[in-house]
C-alpha positions in Angstrom: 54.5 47.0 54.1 50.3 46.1 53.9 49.1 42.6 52.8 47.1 43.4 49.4 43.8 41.4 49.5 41.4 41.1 46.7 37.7 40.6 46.8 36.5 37.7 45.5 34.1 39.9 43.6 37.1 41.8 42.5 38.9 38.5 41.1 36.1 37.7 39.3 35.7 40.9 37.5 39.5 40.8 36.5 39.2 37.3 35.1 35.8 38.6 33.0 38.1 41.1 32.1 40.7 39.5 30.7 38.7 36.5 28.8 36.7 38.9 27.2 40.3 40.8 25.7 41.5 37.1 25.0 38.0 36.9 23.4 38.3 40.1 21.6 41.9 41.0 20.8 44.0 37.7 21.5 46.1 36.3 24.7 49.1 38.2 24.0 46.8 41.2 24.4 45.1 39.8 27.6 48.8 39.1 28.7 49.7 43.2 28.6 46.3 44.1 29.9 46.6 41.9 33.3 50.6 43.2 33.3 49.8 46.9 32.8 46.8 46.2 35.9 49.5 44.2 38.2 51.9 47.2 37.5 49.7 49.8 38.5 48.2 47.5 41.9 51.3 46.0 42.6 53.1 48.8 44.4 50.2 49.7 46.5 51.4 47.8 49.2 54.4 50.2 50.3 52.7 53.0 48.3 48.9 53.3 49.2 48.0 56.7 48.2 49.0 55.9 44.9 45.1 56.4 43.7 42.8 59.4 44.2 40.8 59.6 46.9 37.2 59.8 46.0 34.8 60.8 48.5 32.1 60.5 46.2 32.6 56.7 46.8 32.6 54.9 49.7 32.7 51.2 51.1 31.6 50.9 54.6 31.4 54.2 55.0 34.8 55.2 54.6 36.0 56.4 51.0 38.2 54.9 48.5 40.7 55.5 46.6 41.0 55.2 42.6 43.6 54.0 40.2 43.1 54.6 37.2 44.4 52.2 33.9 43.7 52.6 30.3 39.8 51.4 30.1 39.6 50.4 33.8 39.4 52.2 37.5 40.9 50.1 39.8 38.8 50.8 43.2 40.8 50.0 46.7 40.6 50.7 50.6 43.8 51.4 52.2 44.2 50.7 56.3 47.8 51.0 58.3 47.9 47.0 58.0 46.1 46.1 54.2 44.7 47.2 51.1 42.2 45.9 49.6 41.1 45.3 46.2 37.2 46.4 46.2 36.4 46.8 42.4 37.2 47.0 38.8 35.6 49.0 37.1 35.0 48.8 32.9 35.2 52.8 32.2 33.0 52.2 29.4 30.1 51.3 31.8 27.4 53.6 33.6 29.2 55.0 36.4 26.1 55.5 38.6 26.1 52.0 39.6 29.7 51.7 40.9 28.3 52.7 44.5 25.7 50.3 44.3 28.4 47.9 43.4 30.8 49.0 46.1 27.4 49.2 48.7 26.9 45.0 48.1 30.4 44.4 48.9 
């Protein structure tokens, strides 16, 4: 089993996340968001090849892997020991800065 790890980029981008649905759509909505994320990250721990890799990406010059949820990638870097919660990414924004994004991290 791997230690999952998040970013504190990566934190911060989920909590955005969700008070903008609270914002938006309500806390009971916010509530299944953050579930349907946690059930999707959750098993990466045992199971880290859940996501795609995607070697268009990279993070220190290794490439990622993605998950994708409903409006959101979930970006992460798997080693032997830990995974690693890089990024999460709004599908609805430009995807040409998700390198940049992954690049300052």
């Amino acid at each position: 089993m791997r230690t999952l790890r998040w970013l504190r980029e990566a934190e911060d981008e989920l909590a955005a996340l969700l008070q903008d649905v609270r914002e938006r759509h309500g806390v009971d909505t916010a509530r299944k968001v953050n579930a349907d994320l946690m059930e999707r990250i959750d098993p990466l721990d045992v199971m880290p090849d859940l996501g795609t890799l995607d070697t268009t990406l990279h993070h220190d010059g290794k490439p990622v892997r993605v998950l994708h949820s409903r409006h959101t990638r979930i970006v992460y870097h798997a080693t032997d020991t830990e995974v690693t919660i890089l990024l999460l990414w709004d599908n609805r924004r430009n995807e040409d800065d998700m390198q940049g994004l992954l690049s300052e991290r």
